[in-house]
N, C-alpha and C positions, 0 to 999 in steps of 0.2 A: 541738475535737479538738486533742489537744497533739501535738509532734513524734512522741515514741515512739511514739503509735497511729498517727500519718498513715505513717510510716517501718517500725514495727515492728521486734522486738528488735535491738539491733546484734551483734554475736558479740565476743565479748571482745577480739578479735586483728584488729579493722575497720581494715583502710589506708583511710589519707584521702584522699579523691580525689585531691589533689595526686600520691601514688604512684600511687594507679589509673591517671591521664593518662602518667603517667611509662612505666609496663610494658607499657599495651595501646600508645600508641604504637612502643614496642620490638618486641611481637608483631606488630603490623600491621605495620613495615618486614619483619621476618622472613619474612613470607608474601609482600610482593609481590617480596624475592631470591629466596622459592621459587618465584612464579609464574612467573622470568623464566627460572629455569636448563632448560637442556635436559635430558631424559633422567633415569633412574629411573621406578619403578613404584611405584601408591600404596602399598603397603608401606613403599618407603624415603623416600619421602615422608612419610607418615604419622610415620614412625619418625626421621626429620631434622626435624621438625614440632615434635615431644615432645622433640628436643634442644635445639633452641632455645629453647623454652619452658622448660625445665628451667635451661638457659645462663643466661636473661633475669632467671629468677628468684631465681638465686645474685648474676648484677651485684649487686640490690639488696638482699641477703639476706632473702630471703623465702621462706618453705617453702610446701610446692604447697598442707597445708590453709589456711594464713592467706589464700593469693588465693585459694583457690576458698569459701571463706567468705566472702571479703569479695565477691567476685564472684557469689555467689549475695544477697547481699543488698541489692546494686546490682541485679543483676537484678528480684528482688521489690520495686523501688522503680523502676519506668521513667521519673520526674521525674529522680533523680538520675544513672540511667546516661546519657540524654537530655544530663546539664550534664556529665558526664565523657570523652562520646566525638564533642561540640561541640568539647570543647578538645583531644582527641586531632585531628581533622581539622585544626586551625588549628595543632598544631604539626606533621601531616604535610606540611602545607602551606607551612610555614616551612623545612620541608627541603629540600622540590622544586629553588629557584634551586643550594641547596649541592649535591646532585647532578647538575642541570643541568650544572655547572660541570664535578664531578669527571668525567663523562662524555665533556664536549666533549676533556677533556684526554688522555683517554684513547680518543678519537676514536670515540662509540659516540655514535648517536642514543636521545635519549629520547623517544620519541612523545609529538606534543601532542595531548592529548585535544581531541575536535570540541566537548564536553560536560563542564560542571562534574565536579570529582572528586565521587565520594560516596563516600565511603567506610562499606560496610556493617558493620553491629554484626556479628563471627562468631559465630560460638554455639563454645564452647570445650567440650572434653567433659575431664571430672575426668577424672583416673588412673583411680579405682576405678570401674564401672558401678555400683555400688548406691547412688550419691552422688545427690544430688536433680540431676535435671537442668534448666537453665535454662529458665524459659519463656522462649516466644516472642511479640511484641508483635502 
């Protein structure tokens, strides 16, 4: 079996995992400042979610189809999202001391977890509903 069958079709506009690593790391920070802030309802949540998201993805200019194409076909490849969100955790992990840091300076605790980080795959939802949605592992 050669790559394209083991992987199947690439889509024209595939970010290379290097970006991949690059953005979901971005959205996972984004979610654990939403996790921490007080206050709003999942609505504006929801809705400050999709701004960041939408933020994350102008940094590197990328339009929502090119990552959710490439993101659905990292998904239909769990080898490869498996090698893409290994190195997202090691670089959220590379962050931690840098926060640690900005925190103590700013005289806030950052809970030491009792238990390794894991940081979970989220399941992202396209803009449109009719979009294929990702499976789950």
């Amino acid at each position: 079996m050669d790559k394209n069958e083991e992987y199947g079709t690439k889509p024209e506009n595939l970010l290379p995992q290097s970006q991949m690593v690059a953005i979901l790391t971005d959205m996972q920070a984004s979610e654990g400042v939403m996790a921490i802030k007080v206050g709003g309802n999942l609505n504006t949540r929801t809705a400050q979610k999709n701004e960041y998201q939408v933020t994350i993805l102008k940094k590197y200019g990328i339009s929502q189809s090119a990552f959710w194409e490439s993101y659905q076909y990292y998904t239909d490849n769990p080898k490869l999202l498996d090698t893409i969100y290994a190195q997202v955790v090691k670089e959220l992990e590379n962050q931690l001391p840098i926060e640690k840091e900005r925190m103590a300076k700013n005289q806030l605790a950052l809970p030491t977890p009792a238990v390794p980080i894991v940081v979970p795959k989220p399941i992202f939802l396209p803009p449109n509903s009719a979009n294929k949605v990702p499976k789950t592992q």
